[in-house]
PDB file of N, CA, C and O in Angstrom:
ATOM      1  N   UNK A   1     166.792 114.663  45.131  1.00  0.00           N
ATOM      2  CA  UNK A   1     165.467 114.428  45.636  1.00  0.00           C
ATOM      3  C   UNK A   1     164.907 113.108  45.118  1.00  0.00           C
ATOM      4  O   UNK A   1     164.168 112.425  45.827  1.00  0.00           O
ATOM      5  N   UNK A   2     165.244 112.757  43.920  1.00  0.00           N
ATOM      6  CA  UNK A   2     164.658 111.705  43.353  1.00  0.00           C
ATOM      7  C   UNK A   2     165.242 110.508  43.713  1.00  0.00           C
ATOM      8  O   UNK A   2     164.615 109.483  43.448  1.00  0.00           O
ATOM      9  N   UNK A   3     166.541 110.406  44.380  1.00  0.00           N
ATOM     10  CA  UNK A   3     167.093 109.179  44.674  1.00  0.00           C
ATOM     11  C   UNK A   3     166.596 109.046  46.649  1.00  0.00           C
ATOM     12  O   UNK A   3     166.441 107.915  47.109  1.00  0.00           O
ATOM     13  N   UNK A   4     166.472 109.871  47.263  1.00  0.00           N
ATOM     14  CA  UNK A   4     165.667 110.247  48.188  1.00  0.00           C
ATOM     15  C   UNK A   4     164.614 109.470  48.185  1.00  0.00           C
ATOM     16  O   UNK A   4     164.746 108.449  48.860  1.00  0.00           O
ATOM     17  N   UNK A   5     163.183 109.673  47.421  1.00  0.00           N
ATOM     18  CA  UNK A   5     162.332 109.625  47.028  1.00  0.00           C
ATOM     19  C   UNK A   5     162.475 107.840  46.921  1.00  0.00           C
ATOM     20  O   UNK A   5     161.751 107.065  47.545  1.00  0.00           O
ATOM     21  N   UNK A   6     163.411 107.500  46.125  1.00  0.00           N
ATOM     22  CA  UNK A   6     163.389 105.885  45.855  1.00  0.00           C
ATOM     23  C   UNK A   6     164.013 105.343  47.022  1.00  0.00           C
ATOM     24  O   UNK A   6     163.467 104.285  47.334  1.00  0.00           O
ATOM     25  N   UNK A   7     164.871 105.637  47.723  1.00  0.00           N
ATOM     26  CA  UNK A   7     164.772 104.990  49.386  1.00  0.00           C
ATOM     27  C   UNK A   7     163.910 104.794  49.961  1.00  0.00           C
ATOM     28  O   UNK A   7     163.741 103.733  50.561  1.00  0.00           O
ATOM     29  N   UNK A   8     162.628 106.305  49.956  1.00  0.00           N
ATOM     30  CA  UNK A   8     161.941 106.195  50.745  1.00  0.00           C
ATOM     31  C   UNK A   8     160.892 104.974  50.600  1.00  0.00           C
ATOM     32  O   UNK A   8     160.257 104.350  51.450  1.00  0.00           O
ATOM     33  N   UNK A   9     160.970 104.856  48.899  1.00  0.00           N
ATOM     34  CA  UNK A   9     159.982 103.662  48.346  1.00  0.00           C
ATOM     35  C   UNK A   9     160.516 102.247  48.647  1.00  0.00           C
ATOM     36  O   UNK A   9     159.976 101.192  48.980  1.00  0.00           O
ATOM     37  N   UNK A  10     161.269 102.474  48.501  1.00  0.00           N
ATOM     38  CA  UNK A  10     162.499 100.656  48.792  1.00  0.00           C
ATOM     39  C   UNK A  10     161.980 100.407  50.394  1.00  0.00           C
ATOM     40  O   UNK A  10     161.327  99.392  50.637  1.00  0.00           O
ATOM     41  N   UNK A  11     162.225 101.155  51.228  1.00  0.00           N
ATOM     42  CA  UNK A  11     162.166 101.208  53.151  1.00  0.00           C
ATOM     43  C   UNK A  11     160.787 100.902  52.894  1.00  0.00           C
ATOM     44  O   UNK A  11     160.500  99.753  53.228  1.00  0.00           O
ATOM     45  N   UNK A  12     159.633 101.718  52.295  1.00  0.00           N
ATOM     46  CA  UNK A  12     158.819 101.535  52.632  1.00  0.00           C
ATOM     47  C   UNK A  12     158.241 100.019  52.790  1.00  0.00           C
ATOM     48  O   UNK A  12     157.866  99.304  53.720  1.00  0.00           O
ATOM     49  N   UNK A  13     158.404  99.892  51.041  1.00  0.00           N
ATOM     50  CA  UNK A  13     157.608  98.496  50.709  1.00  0.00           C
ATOM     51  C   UNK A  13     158.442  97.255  51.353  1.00  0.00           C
ATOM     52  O   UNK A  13     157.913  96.152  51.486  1.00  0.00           O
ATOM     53  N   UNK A  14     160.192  97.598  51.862  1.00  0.00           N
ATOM     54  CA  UNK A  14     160.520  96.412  53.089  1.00  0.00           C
ATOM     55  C   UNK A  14     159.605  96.225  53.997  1.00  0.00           C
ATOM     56  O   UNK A  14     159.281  95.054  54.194  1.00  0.00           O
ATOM     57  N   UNK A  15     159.039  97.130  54.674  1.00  0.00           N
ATOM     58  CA  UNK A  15     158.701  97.382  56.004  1.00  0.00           C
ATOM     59  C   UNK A  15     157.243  96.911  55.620  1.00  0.00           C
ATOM     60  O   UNK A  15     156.477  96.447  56.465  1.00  0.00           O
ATOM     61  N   UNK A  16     156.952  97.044  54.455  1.00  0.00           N
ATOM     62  CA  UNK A  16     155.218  96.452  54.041  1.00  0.00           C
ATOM     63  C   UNK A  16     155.395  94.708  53.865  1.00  0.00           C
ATOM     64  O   UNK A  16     154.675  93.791  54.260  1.00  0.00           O
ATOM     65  N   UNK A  17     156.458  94.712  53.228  1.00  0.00           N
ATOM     66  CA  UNK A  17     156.233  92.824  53.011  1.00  0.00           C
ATOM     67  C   UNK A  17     156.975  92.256  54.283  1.00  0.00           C
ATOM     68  O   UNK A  17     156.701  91.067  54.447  1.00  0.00           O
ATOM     69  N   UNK A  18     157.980  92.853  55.387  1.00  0.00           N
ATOM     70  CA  UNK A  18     157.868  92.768  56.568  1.00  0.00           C
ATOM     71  C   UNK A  18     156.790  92.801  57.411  1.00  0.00           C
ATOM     72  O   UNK A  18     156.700  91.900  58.245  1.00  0.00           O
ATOM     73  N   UNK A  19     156.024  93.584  57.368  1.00  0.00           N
ATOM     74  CA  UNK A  19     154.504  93.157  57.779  1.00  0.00           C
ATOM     75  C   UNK A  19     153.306  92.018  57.512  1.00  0.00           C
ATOM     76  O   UNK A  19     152.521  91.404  58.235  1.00  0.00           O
ATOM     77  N   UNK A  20     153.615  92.078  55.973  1.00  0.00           N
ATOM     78  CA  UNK A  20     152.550  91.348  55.959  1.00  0.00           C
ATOM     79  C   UNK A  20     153.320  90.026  55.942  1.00  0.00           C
ATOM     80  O   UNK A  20     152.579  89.129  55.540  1.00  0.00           O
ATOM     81  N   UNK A  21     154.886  89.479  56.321  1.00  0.00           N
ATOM     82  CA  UNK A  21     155.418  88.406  56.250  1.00  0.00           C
ATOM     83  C   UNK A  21     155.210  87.916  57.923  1.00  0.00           C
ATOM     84  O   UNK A  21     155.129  86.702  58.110  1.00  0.00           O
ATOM     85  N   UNK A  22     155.124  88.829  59.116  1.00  0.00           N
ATOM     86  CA  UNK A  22     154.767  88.595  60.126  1.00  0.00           C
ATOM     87  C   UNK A  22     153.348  88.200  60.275  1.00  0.00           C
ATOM     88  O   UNK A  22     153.063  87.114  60.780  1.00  0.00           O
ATOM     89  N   UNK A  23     152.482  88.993  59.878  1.00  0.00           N
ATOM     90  CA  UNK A  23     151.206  88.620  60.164  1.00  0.00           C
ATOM     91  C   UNK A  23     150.708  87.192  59.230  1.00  0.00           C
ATOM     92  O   UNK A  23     149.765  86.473  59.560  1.00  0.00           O
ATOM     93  N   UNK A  24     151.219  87.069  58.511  1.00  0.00           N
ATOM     94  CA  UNK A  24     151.042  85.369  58.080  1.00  0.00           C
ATOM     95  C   UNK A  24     151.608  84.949  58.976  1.00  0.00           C
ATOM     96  O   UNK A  24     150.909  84.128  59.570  1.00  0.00           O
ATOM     97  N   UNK A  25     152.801  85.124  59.519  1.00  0.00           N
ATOM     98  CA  UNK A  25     153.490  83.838  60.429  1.00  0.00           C
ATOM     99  C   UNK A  25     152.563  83.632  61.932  1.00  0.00           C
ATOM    100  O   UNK A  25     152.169  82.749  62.694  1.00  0.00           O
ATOM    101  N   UNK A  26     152.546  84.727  61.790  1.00  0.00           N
ATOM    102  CA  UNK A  26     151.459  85.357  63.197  1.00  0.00           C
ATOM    103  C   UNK A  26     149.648  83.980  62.958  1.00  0.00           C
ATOM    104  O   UNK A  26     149.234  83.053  63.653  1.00  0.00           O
ATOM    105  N   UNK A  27     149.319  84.394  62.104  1.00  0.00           N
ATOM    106  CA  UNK A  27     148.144  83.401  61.397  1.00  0.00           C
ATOM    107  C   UNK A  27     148.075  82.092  61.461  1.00  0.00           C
ATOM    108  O   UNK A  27     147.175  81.344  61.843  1.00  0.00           O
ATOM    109  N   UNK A  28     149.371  81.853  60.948  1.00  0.00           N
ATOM    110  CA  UNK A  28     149.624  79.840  60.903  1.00  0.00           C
ATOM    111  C   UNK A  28     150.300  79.618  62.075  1.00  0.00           C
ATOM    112  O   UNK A  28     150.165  78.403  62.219  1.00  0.00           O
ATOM    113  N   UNK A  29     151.045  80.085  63.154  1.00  0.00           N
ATOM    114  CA  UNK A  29     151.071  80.049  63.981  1.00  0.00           C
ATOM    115  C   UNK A  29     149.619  80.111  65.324  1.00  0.00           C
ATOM    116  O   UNK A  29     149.609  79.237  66.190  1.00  0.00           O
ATOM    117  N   UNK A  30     148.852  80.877  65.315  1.00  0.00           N
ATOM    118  CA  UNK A  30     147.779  81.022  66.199  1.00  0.00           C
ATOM    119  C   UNK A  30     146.336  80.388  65.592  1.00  0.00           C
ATOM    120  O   UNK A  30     145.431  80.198  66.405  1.00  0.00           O
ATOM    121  N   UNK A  31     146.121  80.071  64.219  1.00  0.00           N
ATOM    122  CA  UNK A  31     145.397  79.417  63.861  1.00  0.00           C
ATOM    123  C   UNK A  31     145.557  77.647  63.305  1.00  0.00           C
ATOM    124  O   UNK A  31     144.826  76.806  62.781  1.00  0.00           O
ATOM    125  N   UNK A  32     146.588  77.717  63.660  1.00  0.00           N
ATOM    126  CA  UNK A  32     147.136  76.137  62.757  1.00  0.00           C
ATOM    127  C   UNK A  32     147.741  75.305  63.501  1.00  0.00           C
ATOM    128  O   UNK A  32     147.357  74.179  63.818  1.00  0.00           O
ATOM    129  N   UNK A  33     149.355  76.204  63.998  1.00  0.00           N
ATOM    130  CA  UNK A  33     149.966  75.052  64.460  1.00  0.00           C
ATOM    131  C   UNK A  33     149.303  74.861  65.982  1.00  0.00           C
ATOM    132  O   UNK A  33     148.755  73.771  66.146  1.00  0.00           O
ATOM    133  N   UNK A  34     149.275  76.051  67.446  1.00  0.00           N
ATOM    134  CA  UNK A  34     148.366  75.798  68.279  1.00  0.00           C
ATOM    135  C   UNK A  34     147.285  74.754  68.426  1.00  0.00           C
ATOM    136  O   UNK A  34     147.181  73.844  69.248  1.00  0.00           O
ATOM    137  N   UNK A  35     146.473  75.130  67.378  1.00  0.00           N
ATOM    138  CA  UNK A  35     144.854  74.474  67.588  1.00  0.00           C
ATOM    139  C   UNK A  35     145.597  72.557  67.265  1.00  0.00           C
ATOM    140  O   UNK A  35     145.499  71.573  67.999  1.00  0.00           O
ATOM    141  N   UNK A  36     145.963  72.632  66.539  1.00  0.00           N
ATOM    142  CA  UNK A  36     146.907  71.117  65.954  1.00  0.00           C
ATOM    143  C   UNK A  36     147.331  70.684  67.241  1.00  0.00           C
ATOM    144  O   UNK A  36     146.873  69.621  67.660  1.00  0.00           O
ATOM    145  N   UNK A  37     148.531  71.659  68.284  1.00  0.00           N
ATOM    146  CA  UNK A  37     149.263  70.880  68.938  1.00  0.00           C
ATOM    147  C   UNK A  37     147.982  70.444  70.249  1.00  0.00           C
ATOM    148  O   UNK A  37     147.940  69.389  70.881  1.00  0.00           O
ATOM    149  N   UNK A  38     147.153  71.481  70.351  1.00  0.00           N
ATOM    150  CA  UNK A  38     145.860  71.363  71.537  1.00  0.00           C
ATOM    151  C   UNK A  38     145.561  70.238  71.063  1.00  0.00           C
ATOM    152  O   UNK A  38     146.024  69.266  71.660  1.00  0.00           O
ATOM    153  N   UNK A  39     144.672  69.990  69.811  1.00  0.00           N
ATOM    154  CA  UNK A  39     144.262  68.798  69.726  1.00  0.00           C
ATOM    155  C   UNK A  39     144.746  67.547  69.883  1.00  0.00           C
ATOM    156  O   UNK A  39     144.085  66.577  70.254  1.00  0.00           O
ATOM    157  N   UNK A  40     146.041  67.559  69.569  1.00  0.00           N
ATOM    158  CA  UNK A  40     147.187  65.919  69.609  1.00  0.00           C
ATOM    159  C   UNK A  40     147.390  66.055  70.951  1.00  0.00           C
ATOM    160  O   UNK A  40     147.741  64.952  71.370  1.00  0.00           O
ATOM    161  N   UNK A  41     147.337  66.983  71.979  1.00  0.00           N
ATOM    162  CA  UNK A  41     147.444  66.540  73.185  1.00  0.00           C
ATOM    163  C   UNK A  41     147.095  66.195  73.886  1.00  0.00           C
ATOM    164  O   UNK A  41     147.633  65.507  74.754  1.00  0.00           O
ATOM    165  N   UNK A  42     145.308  66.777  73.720  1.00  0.00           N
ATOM    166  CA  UNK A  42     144.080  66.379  74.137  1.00  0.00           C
ATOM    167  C   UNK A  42     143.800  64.941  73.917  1.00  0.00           C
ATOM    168  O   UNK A  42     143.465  64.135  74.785  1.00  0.00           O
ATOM    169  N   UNK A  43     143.998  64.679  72.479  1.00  0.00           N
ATOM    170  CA  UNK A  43     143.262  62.987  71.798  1.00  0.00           C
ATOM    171  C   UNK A  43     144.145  62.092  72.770  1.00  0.00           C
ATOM    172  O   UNK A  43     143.535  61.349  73.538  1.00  0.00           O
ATOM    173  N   UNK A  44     146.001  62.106  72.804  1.00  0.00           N
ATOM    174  CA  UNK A  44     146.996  61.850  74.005  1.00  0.00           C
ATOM    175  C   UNK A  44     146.635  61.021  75.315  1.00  0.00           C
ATOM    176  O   UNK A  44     146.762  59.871  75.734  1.00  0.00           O
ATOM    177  N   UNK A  45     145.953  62.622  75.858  1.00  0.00           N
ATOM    178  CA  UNK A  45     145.709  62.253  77.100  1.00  0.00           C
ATOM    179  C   UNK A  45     144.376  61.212  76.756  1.00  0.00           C
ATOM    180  O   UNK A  45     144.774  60.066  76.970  1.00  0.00           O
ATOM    181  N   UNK A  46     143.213  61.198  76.388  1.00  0.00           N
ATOM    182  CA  UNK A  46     142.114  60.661  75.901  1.00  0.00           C
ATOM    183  C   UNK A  46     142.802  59.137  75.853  1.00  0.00           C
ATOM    184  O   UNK A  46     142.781  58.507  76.910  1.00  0.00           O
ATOM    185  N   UNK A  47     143.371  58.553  74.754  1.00  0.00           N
ATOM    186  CA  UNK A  47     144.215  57.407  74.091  1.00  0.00           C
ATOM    187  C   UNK A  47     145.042  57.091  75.643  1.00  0.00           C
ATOM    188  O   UNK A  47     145.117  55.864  75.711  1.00  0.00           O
ATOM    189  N   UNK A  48     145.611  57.644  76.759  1.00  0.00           N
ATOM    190  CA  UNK A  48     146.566  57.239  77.731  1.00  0.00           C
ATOM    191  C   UNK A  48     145.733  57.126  79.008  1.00  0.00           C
ATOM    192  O   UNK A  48     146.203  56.536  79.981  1.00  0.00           O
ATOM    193  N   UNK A  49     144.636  57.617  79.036  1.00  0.00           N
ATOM    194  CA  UNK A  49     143.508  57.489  79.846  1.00  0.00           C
ATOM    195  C   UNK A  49     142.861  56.451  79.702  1.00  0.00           C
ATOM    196  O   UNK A  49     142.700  55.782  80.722  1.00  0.00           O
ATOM    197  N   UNK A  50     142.241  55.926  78.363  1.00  0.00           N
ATOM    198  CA  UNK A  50     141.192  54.582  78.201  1.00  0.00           C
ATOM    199  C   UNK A  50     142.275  53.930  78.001  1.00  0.00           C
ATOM    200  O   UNK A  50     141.943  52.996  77.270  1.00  0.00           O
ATOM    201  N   UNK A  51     143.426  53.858  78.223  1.00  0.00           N
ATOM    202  CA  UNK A  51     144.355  52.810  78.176  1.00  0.00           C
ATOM    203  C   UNK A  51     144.802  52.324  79.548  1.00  0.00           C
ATOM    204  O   UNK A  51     145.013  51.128  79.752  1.00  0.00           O
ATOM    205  N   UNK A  52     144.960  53.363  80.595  1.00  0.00           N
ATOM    206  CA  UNK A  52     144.393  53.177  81.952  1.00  0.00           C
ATOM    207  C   UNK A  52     143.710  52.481  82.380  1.00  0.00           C
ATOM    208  O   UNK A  52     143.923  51.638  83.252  1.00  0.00           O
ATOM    209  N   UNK A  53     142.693  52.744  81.786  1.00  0.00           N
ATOM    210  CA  UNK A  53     141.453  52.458  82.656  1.00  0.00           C
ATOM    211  C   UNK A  53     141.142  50.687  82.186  1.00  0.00           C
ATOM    212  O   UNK A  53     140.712  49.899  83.027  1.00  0.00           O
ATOM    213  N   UNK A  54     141.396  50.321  80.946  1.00  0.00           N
ATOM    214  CA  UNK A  54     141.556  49.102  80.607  1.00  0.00           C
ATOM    215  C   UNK A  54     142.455  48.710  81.083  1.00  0.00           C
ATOM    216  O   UNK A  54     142.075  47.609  80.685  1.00  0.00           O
ATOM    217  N   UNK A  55     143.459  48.467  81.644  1.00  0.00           N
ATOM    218  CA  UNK A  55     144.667  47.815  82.580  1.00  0.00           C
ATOM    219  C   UNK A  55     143.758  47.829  83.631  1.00  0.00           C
ATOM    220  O   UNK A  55     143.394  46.675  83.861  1.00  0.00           O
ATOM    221  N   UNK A  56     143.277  48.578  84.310  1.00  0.00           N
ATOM    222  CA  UNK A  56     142.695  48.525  85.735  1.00  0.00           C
ATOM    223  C   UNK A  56     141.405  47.439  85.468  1.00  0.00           C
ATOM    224  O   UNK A  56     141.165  46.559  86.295  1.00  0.00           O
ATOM    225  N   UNK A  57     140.577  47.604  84.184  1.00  0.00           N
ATOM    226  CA  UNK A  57     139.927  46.196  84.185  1.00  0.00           C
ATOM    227  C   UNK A  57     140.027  44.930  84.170  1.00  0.00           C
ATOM    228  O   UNK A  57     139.467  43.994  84.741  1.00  0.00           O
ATOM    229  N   UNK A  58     141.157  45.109  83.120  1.00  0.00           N
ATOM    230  CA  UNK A  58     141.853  43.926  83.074  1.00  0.00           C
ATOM    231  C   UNK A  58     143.001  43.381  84.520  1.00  0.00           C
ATOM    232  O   UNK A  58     143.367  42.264  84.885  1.00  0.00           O
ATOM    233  N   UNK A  59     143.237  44.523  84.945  1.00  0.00           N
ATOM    234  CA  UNK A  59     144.076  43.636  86.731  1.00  0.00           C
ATOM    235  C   UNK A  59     144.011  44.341  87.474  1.00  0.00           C
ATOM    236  O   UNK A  59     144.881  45.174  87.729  1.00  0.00           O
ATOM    237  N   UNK A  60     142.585  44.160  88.232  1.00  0.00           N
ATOM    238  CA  UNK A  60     141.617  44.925  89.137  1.00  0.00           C
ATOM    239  C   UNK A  60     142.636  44.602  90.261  1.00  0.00           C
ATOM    240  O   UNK A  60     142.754  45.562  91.022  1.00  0.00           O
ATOM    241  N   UNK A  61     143.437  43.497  90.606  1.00  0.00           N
ATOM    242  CA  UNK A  61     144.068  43.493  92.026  1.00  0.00           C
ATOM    243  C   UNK A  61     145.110  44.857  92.307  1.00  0.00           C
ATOM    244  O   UNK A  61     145.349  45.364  93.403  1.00  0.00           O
ATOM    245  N   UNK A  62     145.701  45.321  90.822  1.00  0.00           N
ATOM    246  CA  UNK A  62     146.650  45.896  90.762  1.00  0.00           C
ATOM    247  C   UNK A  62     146.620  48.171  91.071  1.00  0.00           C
ATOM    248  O   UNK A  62     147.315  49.137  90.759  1.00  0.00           O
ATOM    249  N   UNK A  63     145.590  47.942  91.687  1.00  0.00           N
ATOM    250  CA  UNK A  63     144.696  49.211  91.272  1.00  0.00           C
ATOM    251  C   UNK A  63     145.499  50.087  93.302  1.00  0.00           C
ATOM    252  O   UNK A  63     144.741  50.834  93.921  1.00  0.00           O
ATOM    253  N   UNK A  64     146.711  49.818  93.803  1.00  0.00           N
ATOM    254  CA  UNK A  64     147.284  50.042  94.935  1.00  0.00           C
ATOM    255  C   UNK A  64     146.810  49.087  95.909  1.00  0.00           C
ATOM    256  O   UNK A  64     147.986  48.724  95.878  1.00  0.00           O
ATOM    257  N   UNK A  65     146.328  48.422  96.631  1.00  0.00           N
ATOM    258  CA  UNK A  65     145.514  47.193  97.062  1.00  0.00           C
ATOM    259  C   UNK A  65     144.972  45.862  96.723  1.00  0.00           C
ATOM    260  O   UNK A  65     143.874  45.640  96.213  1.00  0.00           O
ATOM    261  N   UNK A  66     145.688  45.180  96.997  1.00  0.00           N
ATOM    262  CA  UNK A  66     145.608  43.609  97.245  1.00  0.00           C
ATOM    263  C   UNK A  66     144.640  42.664  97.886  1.00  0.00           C
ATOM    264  O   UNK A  66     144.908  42.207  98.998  1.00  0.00           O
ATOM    265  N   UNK A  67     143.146  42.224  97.050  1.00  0.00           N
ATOM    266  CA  UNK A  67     142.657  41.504  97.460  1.00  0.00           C
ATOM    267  C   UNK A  67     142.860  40.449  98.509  1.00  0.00           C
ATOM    268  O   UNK A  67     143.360  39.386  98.140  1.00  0.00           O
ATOM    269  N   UNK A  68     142.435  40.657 100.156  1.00  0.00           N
ATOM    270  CA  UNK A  68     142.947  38.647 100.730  1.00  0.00           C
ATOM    271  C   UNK A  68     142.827  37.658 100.392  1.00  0.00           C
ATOM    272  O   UNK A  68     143.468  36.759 100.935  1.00  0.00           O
ATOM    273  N   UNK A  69     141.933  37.390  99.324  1.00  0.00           N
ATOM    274  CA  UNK A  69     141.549  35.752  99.028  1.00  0.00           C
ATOM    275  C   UNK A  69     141.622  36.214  97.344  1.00  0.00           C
ATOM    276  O   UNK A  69     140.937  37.105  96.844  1.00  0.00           O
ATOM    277  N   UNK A  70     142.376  35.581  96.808  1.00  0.00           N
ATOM    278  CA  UNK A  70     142.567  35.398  94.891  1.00  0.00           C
ATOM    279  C   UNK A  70     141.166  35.009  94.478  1.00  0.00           C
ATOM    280  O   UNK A  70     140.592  34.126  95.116  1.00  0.00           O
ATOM    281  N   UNK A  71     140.507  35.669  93.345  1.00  0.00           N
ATOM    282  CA  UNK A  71     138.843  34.862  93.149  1.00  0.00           C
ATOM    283  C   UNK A  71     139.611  33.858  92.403  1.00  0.00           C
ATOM    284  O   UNK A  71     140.760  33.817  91.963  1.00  0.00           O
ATOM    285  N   UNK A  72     138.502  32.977  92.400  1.00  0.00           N
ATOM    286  CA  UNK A  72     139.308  31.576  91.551  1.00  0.00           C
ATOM    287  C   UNK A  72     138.886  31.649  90.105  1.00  0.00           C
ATOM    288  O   UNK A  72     137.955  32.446  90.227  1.00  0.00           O
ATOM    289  N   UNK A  73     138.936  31.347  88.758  1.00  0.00           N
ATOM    290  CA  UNK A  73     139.203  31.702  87.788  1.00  0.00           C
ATOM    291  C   UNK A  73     137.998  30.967  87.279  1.00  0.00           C
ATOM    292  O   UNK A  73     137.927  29.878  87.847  1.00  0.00           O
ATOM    293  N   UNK A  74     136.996  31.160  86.395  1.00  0.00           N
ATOM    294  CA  UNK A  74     136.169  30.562  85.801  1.00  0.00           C
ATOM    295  C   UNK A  74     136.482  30.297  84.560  1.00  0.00           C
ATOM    296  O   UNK A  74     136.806  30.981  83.589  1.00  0.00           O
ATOM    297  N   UNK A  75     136.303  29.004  84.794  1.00  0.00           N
ATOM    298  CA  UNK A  75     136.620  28.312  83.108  1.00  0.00           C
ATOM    299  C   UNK A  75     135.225  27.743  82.222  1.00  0.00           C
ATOM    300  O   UNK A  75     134.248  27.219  82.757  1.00  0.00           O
ATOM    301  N   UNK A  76     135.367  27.947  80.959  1.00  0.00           N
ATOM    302  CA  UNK A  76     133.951  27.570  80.126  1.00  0.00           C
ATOM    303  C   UNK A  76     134.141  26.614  79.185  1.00  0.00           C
ATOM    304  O   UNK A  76     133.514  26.560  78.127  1.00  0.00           O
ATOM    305  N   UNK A  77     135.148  25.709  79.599  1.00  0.00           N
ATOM    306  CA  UNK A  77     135.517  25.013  78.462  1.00  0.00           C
ATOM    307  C   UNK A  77     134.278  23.796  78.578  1.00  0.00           C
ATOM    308  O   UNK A  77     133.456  23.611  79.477  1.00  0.00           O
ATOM    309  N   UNK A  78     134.401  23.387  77.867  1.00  0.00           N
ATOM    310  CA  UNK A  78     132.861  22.066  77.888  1.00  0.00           C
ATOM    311  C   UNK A  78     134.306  20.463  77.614  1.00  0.00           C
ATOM    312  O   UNK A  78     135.438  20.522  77.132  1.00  0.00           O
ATOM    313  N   UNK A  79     133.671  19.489  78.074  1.00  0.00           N
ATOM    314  CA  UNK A  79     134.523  18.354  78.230  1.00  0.00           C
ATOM    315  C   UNK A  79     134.265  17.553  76.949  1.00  0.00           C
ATOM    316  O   UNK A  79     133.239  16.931  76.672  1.00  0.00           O
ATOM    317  N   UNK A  80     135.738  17.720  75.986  1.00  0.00           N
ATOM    318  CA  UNK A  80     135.594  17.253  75.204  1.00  0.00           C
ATOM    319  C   UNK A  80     135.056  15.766  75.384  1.00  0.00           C
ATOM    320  O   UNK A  80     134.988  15.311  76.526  1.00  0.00           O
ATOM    321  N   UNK A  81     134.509  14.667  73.830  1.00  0.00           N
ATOM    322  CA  UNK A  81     134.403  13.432  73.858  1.00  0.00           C
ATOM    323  C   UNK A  81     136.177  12.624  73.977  1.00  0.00           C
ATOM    324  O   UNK A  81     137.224  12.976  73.433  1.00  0.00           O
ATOM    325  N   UNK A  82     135.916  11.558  74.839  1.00  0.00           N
ATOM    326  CA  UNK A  82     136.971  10.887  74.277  1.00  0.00           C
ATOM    327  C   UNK A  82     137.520  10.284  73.237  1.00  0.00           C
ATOM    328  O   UNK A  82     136.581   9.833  72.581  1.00  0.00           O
ATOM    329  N   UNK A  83     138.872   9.937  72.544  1.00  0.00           N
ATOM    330  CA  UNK A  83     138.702   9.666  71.374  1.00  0.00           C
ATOM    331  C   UNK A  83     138.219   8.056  71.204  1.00  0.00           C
ATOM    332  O   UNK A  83     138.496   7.487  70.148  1.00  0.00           O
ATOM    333  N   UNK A  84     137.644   7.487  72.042  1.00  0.00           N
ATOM    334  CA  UNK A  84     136.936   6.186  71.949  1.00  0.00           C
ATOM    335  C   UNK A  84     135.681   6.356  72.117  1.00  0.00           C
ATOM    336  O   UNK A  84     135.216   5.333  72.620  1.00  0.00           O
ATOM    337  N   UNK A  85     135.057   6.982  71.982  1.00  0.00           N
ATOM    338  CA  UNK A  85     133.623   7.377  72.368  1.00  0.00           C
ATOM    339  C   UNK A  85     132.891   7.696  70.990  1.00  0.00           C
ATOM    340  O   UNK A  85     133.013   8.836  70.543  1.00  0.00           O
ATOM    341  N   UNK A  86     132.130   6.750  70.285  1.00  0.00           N
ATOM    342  CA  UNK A  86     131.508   6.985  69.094  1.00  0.00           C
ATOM    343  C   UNK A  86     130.081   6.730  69.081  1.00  0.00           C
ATOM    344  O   UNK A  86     129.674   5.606  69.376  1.00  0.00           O
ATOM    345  N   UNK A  87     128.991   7.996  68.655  1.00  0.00           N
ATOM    346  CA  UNK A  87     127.824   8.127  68.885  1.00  0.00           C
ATOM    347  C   UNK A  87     127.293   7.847  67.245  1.00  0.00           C
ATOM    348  O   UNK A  87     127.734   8.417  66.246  1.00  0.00           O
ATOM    349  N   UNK A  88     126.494   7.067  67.282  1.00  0.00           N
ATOM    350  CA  UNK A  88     125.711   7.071  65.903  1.00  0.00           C
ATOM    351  C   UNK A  88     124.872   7.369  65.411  1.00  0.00           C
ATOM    352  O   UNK A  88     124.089   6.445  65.193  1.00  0.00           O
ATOM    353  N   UNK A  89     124.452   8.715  64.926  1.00  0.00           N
ATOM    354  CA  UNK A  89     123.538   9.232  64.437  1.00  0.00           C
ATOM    355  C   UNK A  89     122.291   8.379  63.110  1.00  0.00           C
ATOM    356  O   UNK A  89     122.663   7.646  62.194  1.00  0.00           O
ATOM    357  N   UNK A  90     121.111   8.701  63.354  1.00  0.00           N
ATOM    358  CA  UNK A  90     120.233   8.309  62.116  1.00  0.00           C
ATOM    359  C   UNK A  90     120.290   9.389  61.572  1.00  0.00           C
ATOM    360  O   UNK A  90     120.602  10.479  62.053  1.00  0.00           O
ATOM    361  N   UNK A  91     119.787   8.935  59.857  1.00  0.00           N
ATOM    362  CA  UNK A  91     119.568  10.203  59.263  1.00  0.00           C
ATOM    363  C   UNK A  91     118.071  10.446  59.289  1.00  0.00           C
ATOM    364  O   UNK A  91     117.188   9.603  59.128  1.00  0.00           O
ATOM    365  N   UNK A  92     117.942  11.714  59.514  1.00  0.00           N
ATOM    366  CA  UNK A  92     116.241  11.870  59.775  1.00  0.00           C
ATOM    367  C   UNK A  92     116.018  12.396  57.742  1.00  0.00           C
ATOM    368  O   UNK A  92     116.904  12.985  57.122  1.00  0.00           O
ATOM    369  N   UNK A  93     114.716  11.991  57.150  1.00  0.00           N
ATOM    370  CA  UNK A  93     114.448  12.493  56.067  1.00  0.00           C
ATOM    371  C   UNK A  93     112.684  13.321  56.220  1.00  0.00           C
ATOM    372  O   UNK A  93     112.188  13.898  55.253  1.00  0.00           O
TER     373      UNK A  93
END
């Protein structure tokens, strides 16, 4: 009876730290790794979207349709002096 008795205790407490070894895995699984992989997929799409959408600003022709006339390119450069061109300042006091 008594060696009985200690099976039944051995099975038991397997079957207890079998439990409670699932329900942790069960835990960090549905609270951890999930919510983790949702989020990195979400931020993903977010990060591959405004990355989109900046290409399409940056080459608006390229968006399936082809402007007829190219706009012509605005430039802001200011015209440098030549290097013979010398202005002489006073000093103001």
């Amino acid at each position: 009876m008594l060696q009985w008795c200690n099976f039944t205790r051995t099975m038991l407490l397997r079957y207890f730290l079998l439990f409670v070894a699932l329900y942790v895995a069960y835990k960090l699984v549905f609270d951890l790794v999930i919510p983790v992989w949702r989020a990195s997929r979400q931020i993903r799409r977010q990060f591959r979207s405004m990355n989109d959408h900046l290409h399409q600003q940056a080459n608006p022709g390229r968006n399936g349709h082809q402007d007829t006339q190219p706009q012509p390119q605005k430039t802001t450069r200011e015209k440098k002096p030549e290097a013979g061109d010398y202005i002489d300042f006073e000093e103001i006091k």
